[in-house]
BAMIBA-310454 format. One record per residue (C-alpha): y negated, x, z; residue in three letters; chain. Coordinates in pm, whole numbers, m for minus. Each point is the difference from the previous one (the first is absolute). Layout:
<atoms>
((Y; X; Z); 'ALA'; 'A');
...
</atoms>
This chain:
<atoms>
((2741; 6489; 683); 'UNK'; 'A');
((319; m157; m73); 'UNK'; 'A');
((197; 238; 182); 'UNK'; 'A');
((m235; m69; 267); 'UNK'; 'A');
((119; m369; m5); 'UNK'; 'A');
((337; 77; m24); 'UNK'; 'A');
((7; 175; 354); 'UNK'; 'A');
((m197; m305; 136); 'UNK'; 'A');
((245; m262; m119); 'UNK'; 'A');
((247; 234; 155); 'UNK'; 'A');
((m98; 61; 279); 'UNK'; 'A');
((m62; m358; 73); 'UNK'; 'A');
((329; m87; m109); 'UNK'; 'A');
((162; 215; 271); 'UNK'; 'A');
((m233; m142; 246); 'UNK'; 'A');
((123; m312; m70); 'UNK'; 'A');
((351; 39; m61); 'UNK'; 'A');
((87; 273; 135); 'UNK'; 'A');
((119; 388; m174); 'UNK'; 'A');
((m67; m3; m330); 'UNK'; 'A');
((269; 161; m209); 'UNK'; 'A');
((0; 181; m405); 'UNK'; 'A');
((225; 70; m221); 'UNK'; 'A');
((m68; 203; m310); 'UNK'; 'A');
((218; m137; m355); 'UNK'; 'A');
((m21; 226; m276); 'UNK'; 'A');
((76; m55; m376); 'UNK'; 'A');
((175; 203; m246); 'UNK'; 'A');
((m160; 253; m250); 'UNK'; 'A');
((m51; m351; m227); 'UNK'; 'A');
((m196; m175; 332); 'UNK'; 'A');
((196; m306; m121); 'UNK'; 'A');
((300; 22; 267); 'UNK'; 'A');
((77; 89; 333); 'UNK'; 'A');
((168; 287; 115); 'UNK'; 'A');
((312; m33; 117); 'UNK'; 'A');
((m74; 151; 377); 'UNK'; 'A');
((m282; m291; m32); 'UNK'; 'A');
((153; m275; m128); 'UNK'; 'A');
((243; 14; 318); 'UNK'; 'A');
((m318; 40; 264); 'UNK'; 'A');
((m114; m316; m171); 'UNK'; 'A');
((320; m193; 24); 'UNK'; 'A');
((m30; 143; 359); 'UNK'; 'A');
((m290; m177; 53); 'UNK'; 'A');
((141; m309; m143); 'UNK'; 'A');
((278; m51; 278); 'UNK'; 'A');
((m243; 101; 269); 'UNK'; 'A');
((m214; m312; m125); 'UNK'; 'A');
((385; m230; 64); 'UNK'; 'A');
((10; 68; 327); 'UNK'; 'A');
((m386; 66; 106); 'UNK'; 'A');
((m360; m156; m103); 'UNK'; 'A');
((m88; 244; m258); 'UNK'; 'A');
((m408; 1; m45); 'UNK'; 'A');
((m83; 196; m306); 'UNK'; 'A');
((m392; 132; 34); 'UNK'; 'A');
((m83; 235; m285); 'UNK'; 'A');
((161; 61; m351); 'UNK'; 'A');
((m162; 317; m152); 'UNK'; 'A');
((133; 117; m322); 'UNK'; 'A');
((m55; 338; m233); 'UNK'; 'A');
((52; 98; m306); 'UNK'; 'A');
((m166; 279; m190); 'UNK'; 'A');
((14; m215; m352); 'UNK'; 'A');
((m292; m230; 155); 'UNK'; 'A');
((m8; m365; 208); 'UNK'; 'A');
((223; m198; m285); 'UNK'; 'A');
((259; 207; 107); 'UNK'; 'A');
((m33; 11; 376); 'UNK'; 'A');
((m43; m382; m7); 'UNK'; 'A');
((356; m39; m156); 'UNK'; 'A');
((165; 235; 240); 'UNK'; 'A');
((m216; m193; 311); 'UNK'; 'A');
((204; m349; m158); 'UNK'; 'A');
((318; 116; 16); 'UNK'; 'A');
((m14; 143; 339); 'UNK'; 'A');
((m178; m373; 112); 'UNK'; 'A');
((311; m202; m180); 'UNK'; 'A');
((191; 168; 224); 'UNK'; 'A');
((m164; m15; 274); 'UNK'; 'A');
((m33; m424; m34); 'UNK'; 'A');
((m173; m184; 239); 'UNK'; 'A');
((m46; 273; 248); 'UNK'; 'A');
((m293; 119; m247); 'UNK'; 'A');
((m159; m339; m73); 'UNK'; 'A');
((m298; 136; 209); 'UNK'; 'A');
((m28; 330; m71); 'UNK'; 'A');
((m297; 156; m198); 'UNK'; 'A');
((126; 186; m325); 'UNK'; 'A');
((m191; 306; m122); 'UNK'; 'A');
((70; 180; m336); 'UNK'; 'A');
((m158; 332; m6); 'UNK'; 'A');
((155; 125; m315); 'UNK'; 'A');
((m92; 389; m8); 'UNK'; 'A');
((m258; m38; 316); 'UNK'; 'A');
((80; 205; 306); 'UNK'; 'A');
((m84; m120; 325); 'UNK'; 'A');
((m22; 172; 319); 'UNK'; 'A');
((351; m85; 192); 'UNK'; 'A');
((145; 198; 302); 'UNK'; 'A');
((293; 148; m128); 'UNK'; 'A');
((99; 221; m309); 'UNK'; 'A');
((181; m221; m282); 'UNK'; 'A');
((263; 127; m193); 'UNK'; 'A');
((m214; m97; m330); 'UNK'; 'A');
((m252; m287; m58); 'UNK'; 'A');
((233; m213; m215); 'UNK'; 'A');
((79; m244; 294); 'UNK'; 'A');
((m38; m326; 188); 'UNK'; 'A');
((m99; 67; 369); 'UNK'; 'A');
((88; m337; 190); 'UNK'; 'A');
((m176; 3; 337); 'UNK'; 'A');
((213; m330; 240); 'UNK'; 'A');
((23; m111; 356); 'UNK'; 'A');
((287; m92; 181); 'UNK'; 'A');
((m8; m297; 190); 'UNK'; 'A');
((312; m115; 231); 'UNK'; 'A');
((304; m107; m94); 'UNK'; 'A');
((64; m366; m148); 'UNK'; 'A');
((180; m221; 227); 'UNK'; 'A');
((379; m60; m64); 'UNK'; 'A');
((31; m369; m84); 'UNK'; 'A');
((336; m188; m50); 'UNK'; 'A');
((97; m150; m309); 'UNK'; 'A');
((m133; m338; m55); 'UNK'; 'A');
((230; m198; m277); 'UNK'; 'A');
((m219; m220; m194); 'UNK'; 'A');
((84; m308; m197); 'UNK'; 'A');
((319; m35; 245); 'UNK'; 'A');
((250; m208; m207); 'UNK'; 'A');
((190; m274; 166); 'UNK'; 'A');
((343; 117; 158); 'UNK'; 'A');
((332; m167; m155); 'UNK'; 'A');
((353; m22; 128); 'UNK'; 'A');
((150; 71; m297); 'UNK'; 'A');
((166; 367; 31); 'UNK'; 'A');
((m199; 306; m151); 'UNK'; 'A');
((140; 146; m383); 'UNK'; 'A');
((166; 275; 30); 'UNK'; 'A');
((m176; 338; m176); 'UNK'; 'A');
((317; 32; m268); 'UNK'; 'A');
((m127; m367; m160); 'UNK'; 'A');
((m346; 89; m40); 'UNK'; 'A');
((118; 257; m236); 'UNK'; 'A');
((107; m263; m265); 'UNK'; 'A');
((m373; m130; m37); 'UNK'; 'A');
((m179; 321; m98); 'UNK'; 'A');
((m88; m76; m318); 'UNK'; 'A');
((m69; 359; m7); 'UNK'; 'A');
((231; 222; 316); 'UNK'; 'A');
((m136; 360; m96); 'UNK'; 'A');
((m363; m132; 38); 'UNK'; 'A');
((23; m87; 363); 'UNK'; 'A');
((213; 294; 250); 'UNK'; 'A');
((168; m50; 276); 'UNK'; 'A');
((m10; 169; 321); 'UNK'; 'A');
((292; m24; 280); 'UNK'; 'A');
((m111; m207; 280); 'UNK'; 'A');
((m383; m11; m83); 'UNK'; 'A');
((m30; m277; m226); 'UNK'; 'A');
((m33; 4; m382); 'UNK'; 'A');
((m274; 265; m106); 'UNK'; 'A');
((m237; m103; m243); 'UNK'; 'A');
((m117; 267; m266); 'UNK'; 'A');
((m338; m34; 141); 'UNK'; 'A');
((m245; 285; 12); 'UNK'; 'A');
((m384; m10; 158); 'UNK'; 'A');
((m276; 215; 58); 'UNK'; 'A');
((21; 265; 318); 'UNK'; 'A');
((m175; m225; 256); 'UNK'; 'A');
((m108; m322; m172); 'UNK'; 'A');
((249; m357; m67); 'UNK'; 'A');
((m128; 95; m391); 'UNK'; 'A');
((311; m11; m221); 'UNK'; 'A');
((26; 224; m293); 'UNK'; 'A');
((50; m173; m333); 'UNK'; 'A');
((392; 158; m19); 'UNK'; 'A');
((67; m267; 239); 'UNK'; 'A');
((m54; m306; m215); 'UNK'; 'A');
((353; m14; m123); 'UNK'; 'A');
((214; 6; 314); 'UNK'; 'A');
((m262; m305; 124); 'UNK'; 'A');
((114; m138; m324); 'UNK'; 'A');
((372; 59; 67); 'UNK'; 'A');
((m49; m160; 378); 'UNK'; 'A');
((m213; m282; m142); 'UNK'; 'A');
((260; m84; m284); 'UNK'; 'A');
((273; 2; 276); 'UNK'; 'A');
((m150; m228; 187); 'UNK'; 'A');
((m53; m253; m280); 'UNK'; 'A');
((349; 44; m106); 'UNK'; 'A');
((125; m118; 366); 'UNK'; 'A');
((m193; m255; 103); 'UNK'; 'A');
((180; m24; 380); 'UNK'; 'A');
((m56; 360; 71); 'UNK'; 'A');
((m283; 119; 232); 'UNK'; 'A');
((m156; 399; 27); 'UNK'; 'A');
((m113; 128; 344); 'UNK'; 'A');
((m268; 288; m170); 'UNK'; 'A');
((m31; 340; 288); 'UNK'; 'A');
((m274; 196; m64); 'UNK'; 'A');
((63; 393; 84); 'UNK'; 'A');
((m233; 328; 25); 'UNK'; 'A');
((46; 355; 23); 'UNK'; 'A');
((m123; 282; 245); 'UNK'; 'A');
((m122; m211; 288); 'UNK'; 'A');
((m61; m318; 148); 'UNK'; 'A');
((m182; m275; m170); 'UNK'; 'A');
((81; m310; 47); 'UNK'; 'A');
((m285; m145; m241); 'UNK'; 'A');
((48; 187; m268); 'UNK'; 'A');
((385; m95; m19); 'UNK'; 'A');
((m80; m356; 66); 'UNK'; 'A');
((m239; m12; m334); 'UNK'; 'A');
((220; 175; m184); 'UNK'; 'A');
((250; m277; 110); 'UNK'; 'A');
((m265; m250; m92); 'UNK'; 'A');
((m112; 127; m349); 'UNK'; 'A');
((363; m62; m107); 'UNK'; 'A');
((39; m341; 135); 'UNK'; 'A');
((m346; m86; m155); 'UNK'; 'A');
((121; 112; m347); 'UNK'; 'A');
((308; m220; 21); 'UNK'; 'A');
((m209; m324; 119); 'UNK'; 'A');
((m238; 77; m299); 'UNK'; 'A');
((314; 24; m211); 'UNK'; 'A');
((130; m356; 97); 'UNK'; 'A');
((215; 58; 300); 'UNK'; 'A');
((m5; m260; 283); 'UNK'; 'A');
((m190; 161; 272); 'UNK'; 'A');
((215; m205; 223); 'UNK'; 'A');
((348; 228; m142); 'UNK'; 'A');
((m194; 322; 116); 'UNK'; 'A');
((m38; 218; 326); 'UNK'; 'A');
((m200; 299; 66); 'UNK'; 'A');
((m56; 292; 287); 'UNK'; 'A');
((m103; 334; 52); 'UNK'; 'A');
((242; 267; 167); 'UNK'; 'A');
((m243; 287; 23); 'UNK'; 'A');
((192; 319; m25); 'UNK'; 'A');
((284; m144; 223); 'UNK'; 'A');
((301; m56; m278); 'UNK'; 'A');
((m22; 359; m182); 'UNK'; 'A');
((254; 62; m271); 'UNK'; 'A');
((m57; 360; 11); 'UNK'; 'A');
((m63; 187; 347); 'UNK'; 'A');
((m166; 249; 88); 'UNK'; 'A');
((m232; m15; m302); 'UNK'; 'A');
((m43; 379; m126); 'UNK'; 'A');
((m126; m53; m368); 'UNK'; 'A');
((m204; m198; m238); 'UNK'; 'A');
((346; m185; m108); 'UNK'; 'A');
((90; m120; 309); 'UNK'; 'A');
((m352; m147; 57); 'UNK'; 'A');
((40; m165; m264); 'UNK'; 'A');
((354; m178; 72); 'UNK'; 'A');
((m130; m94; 337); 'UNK'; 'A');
((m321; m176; m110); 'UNK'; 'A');
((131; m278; m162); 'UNK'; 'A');
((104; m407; m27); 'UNK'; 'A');
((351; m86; 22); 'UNK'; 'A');
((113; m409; 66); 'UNK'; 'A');
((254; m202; 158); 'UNK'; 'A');
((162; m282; m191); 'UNK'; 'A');
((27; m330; 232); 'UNK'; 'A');
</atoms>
């Protein structure tokens, strides 16, 4: 019966949206991990969902140690997968088979059934919080140097700015906790220098997304306004994919550089 439910919801999915696509993950011998030929189809489907309206239907998940188990493989996939899953109906079948229409490799996997559904539109960046304009000359880059209280905690990059060491989560604005102390470095720099202003550029890998690079923009500038800093010394924007510091993106690492914060001082 719930296999028979599964093909409704499907098929009424891809009346409504359109072709339905799957993708099969599967876990190592411990069911804890994804394989490596996995883990990239997911990251796949990660970038798709920067550039496109990702609708994620069906999460089904196996595992022959019972539903425990295929519940805890079914969350990491949907961490990943963010807000494109938010509606999507999760089913942990631990060592149940179910009718499907192909031949699996084995049945310790996540099949992800999703709908594609048009592109998102390409917006422009939209500076927030817009600071008023002085006609006192810019610093120059060399004198910022002498008020790091810390210089090997924030790196700089030739002719993109000053790169935070600033990690998030493949498609989501969600920092990882490794980021706290370069926001501390920035935040103490600020408070050290009263008269200088940041401009905060928000930057993502694989495709276009203006959004997401505008709330990863955001999420920084909130954490130095809840830290004390005068909103009115701060700037931010999202660039999308349009400033990358490593082109044409071929591995995991260069994703990585590329989705990223970096600032201008003012």
């Amino acid at each position: 019966m719930r296999a028979l439910l599964l093909l409704l919801t499907v098929s009424a999915y891809a009346t409504a949206f359109g072709q339905v696509e799957m993708v099969s993950l599967y876990f190592n011998d411990s069911g804890m991990e994804l394989t490596g030929h996995s883990q990239q189809q997911l990251h796949n489907i990660v970038c798709v969902s920067e550039s496109q309206y990702l609708q994620v239907i069906e999460v089904n998940s196996f595992h022959p140690a019972g539903v425990p188990h295929s519940e805890k493989q079914a969350s990491q996939v949907i961490e990943k997968l963010s807000s494109s899953s938010a509606e999507a109906t999760i089913n942990g079948y631990g060592s149940q088979r179910i009718p499907v229409n192909f031949q699996p490799i084995n049945w310790t996997r996540v099949d992800v059934y999703y709908s594609l559904k048009g592109p998102r539109p390409v917006e422009n960046p939209v500076i927030e919080e817009v600071v008023e304009v002085t006609l006192e000359p810019e610093p120059v880059m060399e004198n910022v140097r002498t008020i790091e209280p810390k210089p090997k905690q924030i790196a700089r990059d030739s002719q993109y700015g000053i790169r935070l060491n600033i990690q998030f989560k493949e498609g989501t604005s969600k920092m990882i906790k490794s980021s706290e102390p370069a926001l501390q470095v920035l935040c103490d720099t600020l408070n050290n220098s009263p008269d200088l202003n940041v401009h905060i550029r928000g930057h993502v890998c694989c495709g276009h997304n203006q959004r997401i690079s505008r709330n990863r923009a955001r999420a920084v500038y909130k954490s130095l306004k809840k830290s004390g800093i005068c909103p009115t010394r701060l700037t931010f924007a999202g660039y999308s994919n349009r400033i990358p510091l490593i082109t044409p993106e071929k591995t995991h690492h260069d994703r990585e550089k590329n989705r990223r914060v970096d600032i201008i001082f003012e």
